[in-house]
C-alpha positions as CSV (number, residue, x, y, z in Angstrom):
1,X,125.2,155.0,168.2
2,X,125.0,157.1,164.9
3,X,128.0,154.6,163.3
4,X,125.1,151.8,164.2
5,X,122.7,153.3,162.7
6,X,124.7,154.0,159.2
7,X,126.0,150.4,159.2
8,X,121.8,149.5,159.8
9,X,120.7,151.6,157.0
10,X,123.8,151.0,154.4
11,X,122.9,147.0,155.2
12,X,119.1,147.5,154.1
13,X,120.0,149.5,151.4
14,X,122.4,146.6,150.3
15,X,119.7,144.1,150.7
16,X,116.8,146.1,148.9
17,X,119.2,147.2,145.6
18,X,119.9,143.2,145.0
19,X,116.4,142.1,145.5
20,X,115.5,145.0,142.8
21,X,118.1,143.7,141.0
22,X,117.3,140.3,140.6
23,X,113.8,140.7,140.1
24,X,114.4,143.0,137.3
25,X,116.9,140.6,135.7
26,X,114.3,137.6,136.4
27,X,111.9,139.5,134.6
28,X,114.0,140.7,131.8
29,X,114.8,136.7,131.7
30,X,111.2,135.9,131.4
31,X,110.0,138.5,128.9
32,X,113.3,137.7,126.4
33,X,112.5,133.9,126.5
34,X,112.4,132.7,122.8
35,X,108.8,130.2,123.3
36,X,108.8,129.2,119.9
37,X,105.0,127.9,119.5
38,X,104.7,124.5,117.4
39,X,104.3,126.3,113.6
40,X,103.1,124.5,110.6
41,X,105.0,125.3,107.4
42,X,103.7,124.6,103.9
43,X,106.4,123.3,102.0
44,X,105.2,122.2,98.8
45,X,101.8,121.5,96.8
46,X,100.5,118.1,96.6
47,X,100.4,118.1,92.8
48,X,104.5,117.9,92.8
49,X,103.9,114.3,93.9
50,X,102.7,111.9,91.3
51,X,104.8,109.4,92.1
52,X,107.1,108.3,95.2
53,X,109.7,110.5,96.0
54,X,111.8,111.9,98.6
55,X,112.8,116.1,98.8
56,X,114.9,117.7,100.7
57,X,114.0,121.1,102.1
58,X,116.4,123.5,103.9
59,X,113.7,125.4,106.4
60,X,114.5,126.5,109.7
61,X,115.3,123.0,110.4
62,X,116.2,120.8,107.1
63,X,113.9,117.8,106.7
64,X,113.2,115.2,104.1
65,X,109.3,114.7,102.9
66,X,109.0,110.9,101.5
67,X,106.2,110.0,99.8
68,X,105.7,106.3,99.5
69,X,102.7,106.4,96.8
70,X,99.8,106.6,99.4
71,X,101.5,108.9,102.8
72,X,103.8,111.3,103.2
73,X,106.2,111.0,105.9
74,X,108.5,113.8,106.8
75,X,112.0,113.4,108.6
76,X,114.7,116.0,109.9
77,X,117.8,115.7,107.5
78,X,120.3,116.2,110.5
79,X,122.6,113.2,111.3
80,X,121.9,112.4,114.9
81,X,125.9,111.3,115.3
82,X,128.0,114.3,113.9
83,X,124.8,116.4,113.0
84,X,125.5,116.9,109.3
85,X,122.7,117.6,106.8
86,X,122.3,113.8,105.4
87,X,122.1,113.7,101.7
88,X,119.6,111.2,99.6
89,X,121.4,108.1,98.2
90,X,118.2,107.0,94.9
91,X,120.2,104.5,94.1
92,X,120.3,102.6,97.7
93,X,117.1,104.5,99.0
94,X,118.6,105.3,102.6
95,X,120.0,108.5,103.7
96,X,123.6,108.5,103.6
97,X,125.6,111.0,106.1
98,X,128.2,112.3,104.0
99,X,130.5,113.1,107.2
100,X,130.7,109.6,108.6
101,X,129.6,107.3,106.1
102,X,126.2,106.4,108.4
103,X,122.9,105.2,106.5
104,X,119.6,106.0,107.6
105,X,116.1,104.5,106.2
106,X,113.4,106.8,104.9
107,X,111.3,105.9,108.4
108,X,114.6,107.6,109.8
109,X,116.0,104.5,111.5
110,X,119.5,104.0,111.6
111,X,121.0,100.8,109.9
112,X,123.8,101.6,112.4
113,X,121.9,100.4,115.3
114,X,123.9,102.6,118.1
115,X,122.8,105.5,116.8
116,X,119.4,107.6,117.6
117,X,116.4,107.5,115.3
118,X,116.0,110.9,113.1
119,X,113.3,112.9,114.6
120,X,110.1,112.8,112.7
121,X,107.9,115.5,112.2
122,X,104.0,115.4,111.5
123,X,102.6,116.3,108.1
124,X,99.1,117.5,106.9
125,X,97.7,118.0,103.7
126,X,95.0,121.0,103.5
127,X,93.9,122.4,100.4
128,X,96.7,121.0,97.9
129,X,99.5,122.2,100.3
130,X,101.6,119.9,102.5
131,X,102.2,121.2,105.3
132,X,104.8,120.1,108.5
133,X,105.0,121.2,111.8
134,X,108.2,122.5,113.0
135,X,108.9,122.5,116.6
Protein backbone atom coordinates (compact mmCIF):
# COMPACT_ATOMS: atom_id res chain seq x y z
CA UNK A 1 0.00 0.00 0.00
CA UNK A 2 2.94 2.43 1.00
CA UNK A 3 4.66 1.70 -2.82
CA UNK A 4 0.94 3.15 -3.97
CA UNK A 5 1.16 5.83 -2.10
CA UNK A 6 4.87 6.94 -3.25
CA UNK A 7 3.97 6.26 -6.91
CA UNK A 8 0.54 8.83 -5.92
CA UNK A 9 2.62 11.41 -4.44
CA UNK A 10 5.88 11.22 -6.90
CA UNK A 11 2.87 11.56 -9.84
CA UNK A 12 1.46 14.88 -8.22
CA UNK A 13 4.64 16.17 -7.66
CA UNK A 14 5.41 15.43 -11.45
CA UNK A 15 2.29 17.18 -12.40
CA UNK A 16 2.61 20.30 -10.08
CA UNK A 17 6.66 21.01 -10.97
CA UNK A 18 5.57 21.28 -14.92
CA UNK A 19 2.56 23.40 -14.41
CA UNK A 20 5.00 25.76 -12.29
CA UNK A 21 7.16 25.40 -14.98
CA UNK A 22 5.34 26.42 -17.79
CA UNK A 23 3.65 29.11 -16.20
CA UNK A 24 6.90 30.63 -15.19
CA UNK A 25 8.23 30.29 -18.70
CA UNK A 26 4.76 31.67 -20.19
CA UNK A 27 5.32 34.56 -18.09
CA UNK A 28 8.88 35.07 -18.65
CA UNK A 29 7.53 34.86 -22.49
CA UNK A 30 5.16 37.51 -21.84
CA UNK A 31 7.20 40.01 -19.82
CA UNK A 32 10.44 39.69 -22.53
CA UNK A 33 8.08 40.39 -25.55
CA UNK A 34 9.71 43.24 -27.64
CA UNK A 35 5.97 45.51 -28.25
CA UNK A 36 7.59 48.05 -30.12
CA UNK A 37 4.85 50.97 -29.87
CA UNK A 38 4.36 52.87 -33.39
CA UNK A 39 7.34 55.88 -32.75
CA UNK A 40 7.65 58.96 -34.73
CA UNK A 41 11.16 60.02 -35.67
CA UNK A 42 12.19 63.45 -36.70
CA UNK A 43 14.38 63.07 -39.48
CA UNK A 44 15.16 66.32 -40.90
CA UNK A 45 13.99 70.13 -40.77
CA UNK A 46 11.70 71.35 -43.29
CA UNK A 47 13.93 74.20 -44.34
CA UNK A 48 16.42 71.41 -46.06
CA UNK A 49 13.62 71.26 -48.75
CA UNK A 50 13.35 74.11 -51.05
CA UNK A 51 12.96 72.25 -53.88
CA UNK A 52 11.92 68.49 -54.85
CA UNK A 53 14.17 65.99 -53.73
CA UNK A 54 14.52 62.55 -52.54
CA UNK A 55 17.00 61.50 -49.20
CA UNK A 56 17.92 58.53 -48.02
CA UNK A 57 18.07 57.94 -44.31
CA UNK A 58 19.54 54.84 -42.61
CA UNK A 59 17.24 54.72 -39.18
CA UNK A 60 16.25 51.74 -37.55
CA UNK A 61 14.63 50.92 -40.80
CA UNK A 62 16.17 52.83 -43.94
CA UNK A 63 13.55 54.87 -45.88
CA UNK A 64 13.55 57.41 -48.59
CA UNK A 65 11.62 61.01 -47.84
CA UNK A 66 10.44 62.42 -51.50
CA UNK A 67 9.37 65.65 -51.66
CA UNK A 68 7.46 66.44 -54.79
CA UNK A 69 7.35 70.43 -54.36
CA UNK A 70 3.98 70.48 -52.34
CA UNK A 71 4.00 66.71 -50.00
CA UNK A 72 6.36 64.73 -48.68
CA UNK A 73 6.01 61.13 -49.07
CA UNK A 74 8.24 58.75 -47.23
CA UNK A 75 9.11 55.00 -48.48
CA UNK A 76 11.20 52.10 -46.77
CA UNK A 77 14.53 51.75 -48.98
CA UNK A 78 14.41 47.84 -48.68
CA UNK A 79 13.92 45.82 -51.97
CA UNK A 80 10.92 43.74 -51.31
CA UNK A 81 12.59 40.83 -53.70
CA UNK A 82 16.23 40.24 -52.30
CA UNK A 83 15.78 42.97 -49.43
CA UNK A 84 18.75 45.09 -50.34
CA UNK A 85 18.89 48.78 -49.36
CA UNK A 86 17.74 50.38 -52.92
CA UNK A 87 19.83 53.20 -54.03
CA UNK A 88 18.38 56.59 -55.84
CA UNK A 89 18.92 56.52 -59.71
CA UNK A 90 18.47 61.19 -60.37
CA UNK A 91 19.00 60.62 -63.57
CA UNK A 92 15.97 58.03 -64.25
CA UNK A 93 14.05 59.14 -60.97
CA UNK A 94 13.11 55.41 -59.80
CA UNK A 95 14.82 53.46 -57.17
CA UNK A 96 17.15 51.11 -58.60
CA UNK A 97 17.98 47.70 -56.53
CA UNK A 98 21.54 47.41 -56.93
CA UNK A 99 21.38 43.45 -56.23
CA UNK A 100 18.93 42.58 -58.99
CA UNK A 101 18.75 45.23 -61.30
CA UNK A 102 14.75 45.96 -60.08
CA UNK A 103 13.25 49.69 -60.44
CA UNK A 104 10.97 51.06 -58.13
CA UNK A 105 8.93 54.57 -58.48
CA UNK A 106 9.16 57.23 -55.80
CA UNK A 107 5.28 56.13 -54.83
CA UNK A 108 7.21 52.81 -54.22
CA UNK A 109 5.58 50.71 -56.93
CA UNK A 110 7.47 48.32 -58.72
CA UNK A 111 7.96 48.73 -62.57
CA UNK A 112 8.48 44.92 -62.29
CA UNK A 113 4.94 44.21 -61.75
CA UNK A 114 5.48 40.62 -59.82
CA UNK A 115 7.05 42.21 -57.17
CA UNK A 116 5.41 43.79 -53.85
CA UNK A 117 4.92 47.54 -53.39
CA UNK A 118 7.63 49.16 -50.90
CA UNK A 119 5.97 49.87 -47.63
CA UNK A 120 5.10 53.42 -47.01
CA UNK A 121 5.33 55.10 -44.00
CA UNK A 122 3.25 58.30 -42.79
CA UNK A 123 4.92 61.62 -42.38
CA UNK A 124 4.11 64.81 -40.41
CA UNK A 125 5.49 68.03 -40.27
CA UNK A 126 5.31 69.91 -36.66
CA UNK A 127 7.25 72.80 -35.96
CA UNK A 128 9.91 72.83 -38.93
CA UNK A 129 10.66 69.11 -38.28
CA UNK A 130 9.57 66.20 -40.43
CA UNK A 131 8.78 63.67 -38.70
CA UNK A 132 7.93 59.63 -39.78
CA UNK A 133 6.47 56.95 -37.97
CA UNK A 134 8.36 53.87 -37.77
CA UNK A 135 6.49 50.74 -36.98
Amino acid sequence: MKKIDFIKLFFWFFIFFWIIVLFGTSLTYLSSRDDKKPLWVMIDELKNFHEPKVKFYKLEKPIFLYFNGSEFFSISAICTFRRAILEYKENENVLFCPVHGEKFDLNGNPLNKKLKTLKKYQVRIKGGKIYVLIE
